[in-house]
C-alpha positions, 0 to 999 in steps of 0.5 A, spaced: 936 940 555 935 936 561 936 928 562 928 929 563 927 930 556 929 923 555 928 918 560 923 919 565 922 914 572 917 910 573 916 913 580 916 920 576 910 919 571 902 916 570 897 916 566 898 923 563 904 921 560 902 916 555 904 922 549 911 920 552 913 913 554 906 910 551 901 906 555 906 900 557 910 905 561 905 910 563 902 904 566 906 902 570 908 909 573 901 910 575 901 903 578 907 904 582 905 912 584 898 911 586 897 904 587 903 903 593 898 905 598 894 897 597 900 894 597 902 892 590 909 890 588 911 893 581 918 892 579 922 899 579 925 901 573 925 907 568 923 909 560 926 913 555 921 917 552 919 919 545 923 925 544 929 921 545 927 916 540 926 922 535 932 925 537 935 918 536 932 919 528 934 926 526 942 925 528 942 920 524 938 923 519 933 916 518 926 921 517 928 921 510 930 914 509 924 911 513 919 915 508 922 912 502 922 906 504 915 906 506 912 909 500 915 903 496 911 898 500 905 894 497 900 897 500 895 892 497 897 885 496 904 887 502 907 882 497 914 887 499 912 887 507 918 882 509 923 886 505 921 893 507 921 892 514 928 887 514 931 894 510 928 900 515 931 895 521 937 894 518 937 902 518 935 903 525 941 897 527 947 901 523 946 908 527 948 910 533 945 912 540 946 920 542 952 919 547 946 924 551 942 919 551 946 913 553 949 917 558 941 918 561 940 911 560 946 907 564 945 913 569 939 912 571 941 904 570 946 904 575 941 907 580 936 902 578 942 897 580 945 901 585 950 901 582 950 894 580 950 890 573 942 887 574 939 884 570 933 887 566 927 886 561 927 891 556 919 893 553 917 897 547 911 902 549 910 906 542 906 912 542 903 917 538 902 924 541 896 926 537 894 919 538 895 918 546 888 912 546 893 908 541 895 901 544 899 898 539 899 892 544 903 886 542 907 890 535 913 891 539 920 887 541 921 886 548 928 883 551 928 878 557 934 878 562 939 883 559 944 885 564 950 889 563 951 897 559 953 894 553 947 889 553 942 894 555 944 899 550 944 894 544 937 892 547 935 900 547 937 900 540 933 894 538 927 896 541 927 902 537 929 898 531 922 894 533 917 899 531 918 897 523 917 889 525 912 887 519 906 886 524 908 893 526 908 896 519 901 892 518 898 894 525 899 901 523 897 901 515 889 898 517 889 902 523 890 909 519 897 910 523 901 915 519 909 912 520 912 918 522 907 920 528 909 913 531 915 914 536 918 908 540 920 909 548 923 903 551 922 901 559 927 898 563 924 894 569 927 890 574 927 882 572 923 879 577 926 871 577 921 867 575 926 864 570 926 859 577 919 860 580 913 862 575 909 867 570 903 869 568 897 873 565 891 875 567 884 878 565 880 882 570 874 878 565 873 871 563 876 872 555 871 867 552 865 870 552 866 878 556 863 875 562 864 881 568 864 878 574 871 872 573 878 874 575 882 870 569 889 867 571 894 863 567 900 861 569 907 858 567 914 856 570 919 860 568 920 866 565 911 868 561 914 869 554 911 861 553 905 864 555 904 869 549 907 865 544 903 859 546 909 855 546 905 851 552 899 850 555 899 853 562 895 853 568 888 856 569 884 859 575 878 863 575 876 866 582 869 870 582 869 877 584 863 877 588 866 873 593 872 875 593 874 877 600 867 874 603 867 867 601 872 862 604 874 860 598 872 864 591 877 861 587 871 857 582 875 853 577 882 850 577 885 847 571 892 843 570 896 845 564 901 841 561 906 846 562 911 842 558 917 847 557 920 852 562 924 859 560 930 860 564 935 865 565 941 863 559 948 864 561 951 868 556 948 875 552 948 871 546 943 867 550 940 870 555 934 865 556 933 857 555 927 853 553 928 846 557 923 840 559 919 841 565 920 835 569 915 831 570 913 833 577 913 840 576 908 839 570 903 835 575 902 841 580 899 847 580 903 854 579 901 857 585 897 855 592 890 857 592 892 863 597 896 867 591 891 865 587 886 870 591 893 875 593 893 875 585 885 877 584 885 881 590 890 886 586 887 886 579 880 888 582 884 894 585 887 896 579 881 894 574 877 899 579 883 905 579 883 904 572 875 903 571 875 898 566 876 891 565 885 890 565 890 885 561 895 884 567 901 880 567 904 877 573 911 874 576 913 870 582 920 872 585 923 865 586 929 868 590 925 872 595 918 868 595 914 874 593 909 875 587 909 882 582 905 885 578 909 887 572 904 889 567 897 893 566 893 895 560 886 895 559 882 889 556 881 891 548 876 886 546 870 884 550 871 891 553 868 894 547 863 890 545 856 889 547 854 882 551 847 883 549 848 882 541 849 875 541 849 870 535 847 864 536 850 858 532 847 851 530 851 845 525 849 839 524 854 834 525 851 828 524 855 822 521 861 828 521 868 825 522 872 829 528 878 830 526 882 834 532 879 838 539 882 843 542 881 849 547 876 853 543 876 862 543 871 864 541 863 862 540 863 862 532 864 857 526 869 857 520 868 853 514 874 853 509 880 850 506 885 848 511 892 850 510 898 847 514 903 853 514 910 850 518 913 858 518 911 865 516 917 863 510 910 860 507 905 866 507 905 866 500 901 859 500 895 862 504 889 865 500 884 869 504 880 867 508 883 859 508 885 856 515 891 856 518 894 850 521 901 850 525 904 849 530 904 854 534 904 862 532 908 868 535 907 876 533 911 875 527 905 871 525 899 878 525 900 880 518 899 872 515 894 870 521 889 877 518 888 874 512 885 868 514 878 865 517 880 862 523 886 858 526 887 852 529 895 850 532 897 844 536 900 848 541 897 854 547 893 856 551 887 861 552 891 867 553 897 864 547 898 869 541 894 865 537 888 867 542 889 874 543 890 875 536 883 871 534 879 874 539 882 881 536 880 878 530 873 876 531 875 870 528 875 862 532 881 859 534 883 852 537 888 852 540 892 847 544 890 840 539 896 837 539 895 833 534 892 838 528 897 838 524 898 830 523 890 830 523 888 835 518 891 835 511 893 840 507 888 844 502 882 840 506 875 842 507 874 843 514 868 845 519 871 849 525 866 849 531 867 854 537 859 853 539 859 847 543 863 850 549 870 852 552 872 845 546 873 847 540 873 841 535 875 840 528 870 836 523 871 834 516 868 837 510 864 843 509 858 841 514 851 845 514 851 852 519 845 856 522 847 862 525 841 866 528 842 873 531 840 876 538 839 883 540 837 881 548 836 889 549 830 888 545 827 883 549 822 883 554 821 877 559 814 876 561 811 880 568 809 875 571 811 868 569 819 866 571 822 865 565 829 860 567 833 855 563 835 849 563 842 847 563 848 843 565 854 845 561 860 849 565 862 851 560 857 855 556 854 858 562 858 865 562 855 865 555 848 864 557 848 868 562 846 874 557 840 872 555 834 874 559 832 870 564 830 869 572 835 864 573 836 856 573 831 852 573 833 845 572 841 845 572 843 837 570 848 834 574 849 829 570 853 833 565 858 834 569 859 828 572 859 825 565 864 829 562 868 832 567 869 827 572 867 820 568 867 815 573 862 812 578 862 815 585 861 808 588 868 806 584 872 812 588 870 811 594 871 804 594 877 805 589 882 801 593 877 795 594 877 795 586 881 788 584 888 790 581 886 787 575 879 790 573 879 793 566 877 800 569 882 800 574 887 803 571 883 809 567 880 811 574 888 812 576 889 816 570 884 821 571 884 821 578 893 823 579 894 827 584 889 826 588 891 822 594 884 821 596 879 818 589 874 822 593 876 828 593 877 828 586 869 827 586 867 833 590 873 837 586 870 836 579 863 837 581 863 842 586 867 846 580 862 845 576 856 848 579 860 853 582 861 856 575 854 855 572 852 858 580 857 864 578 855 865 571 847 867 574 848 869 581 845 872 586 839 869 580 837 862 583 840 856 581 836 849 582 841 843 582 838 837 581 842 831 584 844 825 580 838 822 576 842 817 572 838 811 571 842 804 573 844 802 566 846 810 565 850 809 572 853 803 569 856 806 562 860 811 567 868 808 569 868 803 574 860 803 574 858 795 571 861 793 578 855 798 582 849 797 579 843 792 578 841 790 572 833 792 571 828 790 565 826 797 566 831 802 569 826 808 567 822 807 574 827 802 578 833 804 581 833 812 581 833 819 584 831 819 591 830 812 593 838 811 591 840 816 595 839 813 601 840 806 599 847 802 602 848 802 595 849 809 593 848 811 600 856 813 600 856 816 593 850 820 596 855 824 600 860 826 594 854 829 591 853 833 598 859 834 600 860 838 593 854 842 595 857 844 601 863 846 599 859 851 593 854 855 598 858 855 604 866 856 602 865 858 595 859 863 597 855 861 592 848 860 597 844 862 590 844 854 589 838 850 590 838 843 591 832 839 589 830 832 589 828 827 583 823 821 583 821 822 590 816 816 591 813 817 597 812 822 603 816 816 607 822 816 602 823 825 603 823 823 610 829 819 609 832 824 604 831 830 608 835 825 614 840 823 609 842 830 607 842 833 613 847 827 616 852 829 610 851 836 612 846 840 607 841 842 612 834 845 610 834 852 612 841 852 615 845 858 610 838 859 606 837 853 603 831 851 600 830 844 598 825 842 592 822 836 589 821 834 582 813 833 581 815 826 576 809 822 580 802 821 581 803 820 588 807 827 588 801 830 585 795 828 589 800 829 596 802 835 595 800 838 602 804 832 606 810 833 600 811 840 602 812 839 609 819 836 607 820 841 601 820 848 599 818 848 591 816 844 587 819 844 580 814 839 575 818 834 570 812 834 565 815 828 561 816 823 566 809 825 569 806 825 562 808 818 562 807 815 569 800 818 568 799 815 561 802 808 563 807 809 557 814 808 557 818 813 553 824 810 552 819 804 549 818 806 540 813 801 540 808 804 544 812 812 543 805 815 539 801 815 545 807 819 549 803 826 549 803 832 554 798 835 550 793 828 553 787 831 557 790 827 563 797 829 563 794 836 563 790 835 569 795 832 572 800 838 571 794 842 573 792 840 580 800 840 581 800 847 580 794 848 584 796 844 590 802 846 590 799 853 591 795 851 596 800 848 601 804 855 599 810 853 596 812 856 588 812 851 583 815 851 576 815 847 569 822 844 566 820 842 558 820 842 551 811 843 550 811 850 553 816 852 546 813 849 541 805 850 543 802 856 544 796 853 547 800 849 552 804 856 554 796 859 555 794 853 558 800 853 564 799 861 564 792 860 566 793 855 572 798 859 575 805 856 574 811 860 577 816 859 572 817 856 567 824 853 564 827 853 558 833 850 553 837 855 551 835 854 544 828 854 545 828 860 551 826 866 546 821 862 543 818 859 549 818 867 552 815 870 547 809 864 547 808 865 555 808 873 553 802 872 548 798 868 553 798 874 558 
């Protein structure tokens, strides 16, 4: 029989050939025979084939044994899994290789090397020749940094050895798989030294919520196995797809990991790799510059478009010659298969809950149960189905305990850790990355786990109470004539409600992110090094804002994120941004923010919106909030994004603004942008006309002109019962807004709660002509179906 029969080059195989070397293998012969031409590095190497594992099996006579084997494992409870695979291991170890097949396997090793003793990764790639599609992702061994022939053989035998791993034996049990019909081929690639540059994973999709349009990349230093067994929280990128390759910079979002040990190359073949410390200069700095983030993205999107569906690809970057690899490709298996359309929706009430722990959340769901604090898989037996599973951190070992439990919280990892591959694979909630879970959460603990609340998931004492609705949005129509937009502010839920039926945003807070993502008043960075060195906030604004030479960029960075991500999440729709409207004793909660601002009897109608904005107050703290809106529309591309202004008093006041954004560069109609304003004020209303020279749309905020109409503050409980939209005045109000608006040509919308919860506000503002209409997520279907019932 020729060598063929049992070792293939990659550059000698593709997709077609998944029933022999399985998809590991047949991928990376397909991308290294069809996509050399876009110049994608893949590491060359070579890949026994199944027929070599079967050959290996029948020389030693191991079908037999195997099936005996098999037959005596517990196929409900698995209470003897751990036994049974440790027995057919030991038989796999104690044979030997066919001399053909070593002498296949250290030829084309030589070629490899030419002639020399590299260094190689050696993979598992199972396969099934009736059952190509099978993936048996993650159920395998794979072995770093072996170098030498008696290494590598050893390798190749413990790769064959791996496909009765536990979770091997438990994968192919629940998936149907007859044992037997499993072949193992084993691929040999070229080690690309990351051990002293770095490594990562990357989904052509954003992992959470299946979101089409995000290029998701980790990244670690060292050697990427800290990734998938969660060992360390890496770095994350997120670049958008529609503009990569147009805008200057589509990279969306950048988020500094912990990176806290680094996996290198080990000196002896009893230690291939080490696990040491990062130094603490390493862990303060991305993996990889803004342009290999790019170089990266661009690569995936031309094999996720070879491959046409979204991809799960791991990286490298050569230290020695400098040069980024692509060194794994597999279709993604879990957003890809579902339907983004059917969406539950969960609710809990967490007032007076105590916070336990909070982590990256994977996932949208919540999980109740009893918290089961697990040191090891040494402990499976102490969790009942459907307890949640406190550690450390997991690693593949772990798949046949973690299928038993409802949810899974570790100290340890990242989105794209083993404990969130498996969780999403699952359908159950994961936070990873708590650091603290297993001190915080005690064993046999009821527990809440909450993974509706954004990309942070956190962990409440007690059992608390849980409203889940489900939404079929395929179903649903939006009303033919009236925009139906949304209202929010959050980051990290946008890729979420970027599925539910909607024309866009029409009031995007900024508040939200400069409350939770940036946490310090504008004025306190740009006069950061004026701040007195003993000032209570000082030191907390250092912490945050390390590694950032200049305190303003820190600003500009974190905001411009922000609205990049909820931009991205709805483009090309439009998104209207409205810049800061904090009210002074709002301003003065955030770091360093008591020093800037006024103490006011009544900060509702004092110093805010507009007149800040040009105010030597505020004036500087202004152009951090435009200098973060350049940088979304005109280098990230994001020309979706509207800008609008808040509490505009007079017509003088838009002038100065107008003036004011154009000098720190946001020039109505420069690149398309438009300017709206809030219509907060009777003044707005009844000046309509001579507004809409300065602004082109309107947007109402229907509670501040329900109160300014009625005279009542809404902040005051004495007077509170008198605050009502429904007021024949406040309803005249709105609808000569409307009306006047129309006449001077410009759209005009309505941000609130009425339309949702009354019927007949919905006809009223149907009825008088209203543009669009902007709902909360919670009360946008509600809202819909009012404004339909109207037309």
């Amino acid at each position: 029989m020729s060598k063929s029969a049992w070792i293939r080059r990659f550059r000698e195989i593709g997709l077609t050939d998944v029933p022999s070397v399985g998809g590991k293998n047949a991928s990376l012969g397909e991308m290294i025979s069809r996509l050399a031409s876009f110049g994608i590095p893949v590491p060359d190497g070579f890949a026994t084939t199944g027929l070599a594992f079967e050959d290996f099996l029948s020389q030693n006579r191991l079908h037999l044994p195997l099936r005996e084997l098999i037959q005596q494992l517990d196929h409900v409870h698995y209470s003897n899994l751990r036994e049974i695979g440790s027995a057919a291991r030991k038989l796999l170890m104690e044979a030997e290789l066919p001399i053909h097949l070593k002498q296949a396997v250290l030829e084309a090793y030589k070629e490899l090397g030419k002639q020399e003793p590299i260094a190689v990764a050696v993979r598992s790639s199972a396969t099934a020749e009736d059952l190509p599609e099978a993936s048996f992702a993650g159920q395998h061994e794979s072995y770093l940094n072996i170098r030498g022939e008696e290494a590598l053989l050893q390798a190749v035998k413990k790769c064959f050895a791996s496909l009765y791993t536990d979770r091997a034996i438990k994968y192919r049990e629940d998936h149907g798989f007859q044992h037997e019909k499993v072949a193992l081929s084993v691929g040999v690639q070229i080690m690309v030294r990351s051990d002293i540059s770095c490594s990562g994973v990357l989904f052509t999709l954003e992992p959470e919520s299946g979101f089409r349009d995000i290029i998701h990349i980790s990244g670690v230093w060292g050697l990427g196995e800290n990734i998938v067994q969660g060992t360390v929280t890496p770095d994350e990128f997120m670049v958008f797809k529609p503009t990569l390759g147009k805008a200057k910079q589509p990279i969306l979002q950048k988020r500094l990991g912990e990176k806290e040990q680094t996996m290198i190359y080990g000196d002896t073949a009893e230690t291939p790799v080490l696990n040491l410390p990062t130094p603490p200069e390493k862990r303060g700095v991305f993996v990889l510059t803004d342009e290999e983030i790019i170089q990266l993205a661009s690569w995936s999107r031309i094999i996720e478009e070879h491959y046409a569906k979204p991809m799960d690809i791991e990286w490298a970057k050569d230290g020695l010659q400098n040069q980024l690899y692509i060194i794994q490709a597999r279709p993604e298996t879990v957003h890809s298969r579902a339907n983004p359309l059917l969406q539950k929706e969960y609710k809990i009430e967490k007032a007076g809950a105590r916070l336990l722990t909070s982590g990256q959340a994977i996932g949208s769901a919540v999980a109740m149960g009893t918290a089961r604090l697990l040191k090891s898989t040494a402990e499976a037996d102490k969790l009942k189905p459907g307890e949640i599973i406190v550690t450390d951190l997991t690693s593949p070992d772990w798949d046949p305990i973690l299928k038993k439990s409802g949810a899974i919280i570790t100290n340890k990892g990242g989105r794209t850790s083993h404990a969130s591959i498996v969780a999403r694979e699952l359908g159950v909630p994961a936070i990873v990355g708590c650091e603290n879970a297993t001190e915080q959460i005690q064993d046999g603990q009821p527990i809440t786990v909450s993974c509706c609340e954004g990309k942070t998931g956190k962990v409440y004492e007690g059992l608390l109470k849980l409203e889940t609705i489900e939404h079929d949005f395929s179903t649903i129509s939006k009303p033919e004539h009236t925009g139906i937009m949304l209202i929010t502010g959050d980051p990290e839920k946008a890729f979420q409600l970027s599925f539910y039926p909607n024309d866009g945003v029409g009031l995007m807070r900024m508040e939200f992110i400069i409350t939770h993502a940036i946490k310090v008043h504008p004025m306190a960075l740009v006069q950061f090094d004026e701040l007195a060195a003993e000032a209570a906030d000082k030191q907390a604004i250092a912490t945050l804002t390390k590694g950032y030479a200049d305190k303003k960029e820190y600003f500009i960075d974190k905001l411009s994120q922000g609205i990049a991500t909820i931009a991205a999440a709805f483009y090309p729709k439009p998104v209207i941004l409205r810049m800061s409207d904090f009210k002074s004793n709002e301003y003065a909660n955030l770091l360093g923010g008591a020093a800037y601002e006024p103490k006011e009897e009544n900060p509702m109608i004092g110093f805010r919106g507009a007149s800040r904005y040009y105010h030597e107050k505020y004036r500087e703290g202004f152009r951090l909030e435009c200098e973060a809106v350049k940088r979304v529309r005109e280098e990230m591309g994001l020309t979706n994004v509207k800008v609008m202004i808040p509490f505009c008093r007079t017509v003088e006041e838009a002038a100065k603004v107008v003036e004011q954004m154009k000098l720190f560069g946001l020039e109505r109609a420069a690149n398309g942008l438009e300017l709206y304003m809030m219509v907060e004020i009777p003044s707005n209303v009844l000046l309509a006309k001579e507004f809409a020279r300065y602004f082109d749309g309107f947007s109402i905020g229907s509670n501040d002109l329900t109160q300014l109409t009625l005279g009542v503050d809404r902040d005051s409980a004495l007077v509170s019962t008198l605050f009502n939209e429904q007021n024949p005045a406040a309803r005249e109000m709105i609808r000569l807004a409307i009306e006047y608006a129309h006449v001077a040509g410009r759209p005009i919308g309505l941000c609130g709660q009425a339309p949702s919860d009354d019927p007949s506000f919905a006809r009223f503002l149907v009825e008088a002509g209203i543009d669009t209409i902007s709902f909360n997520p919670d009360a946008l279907l509600k809202g819909m179906e009012n404004v339909k019932r109207e037309t």
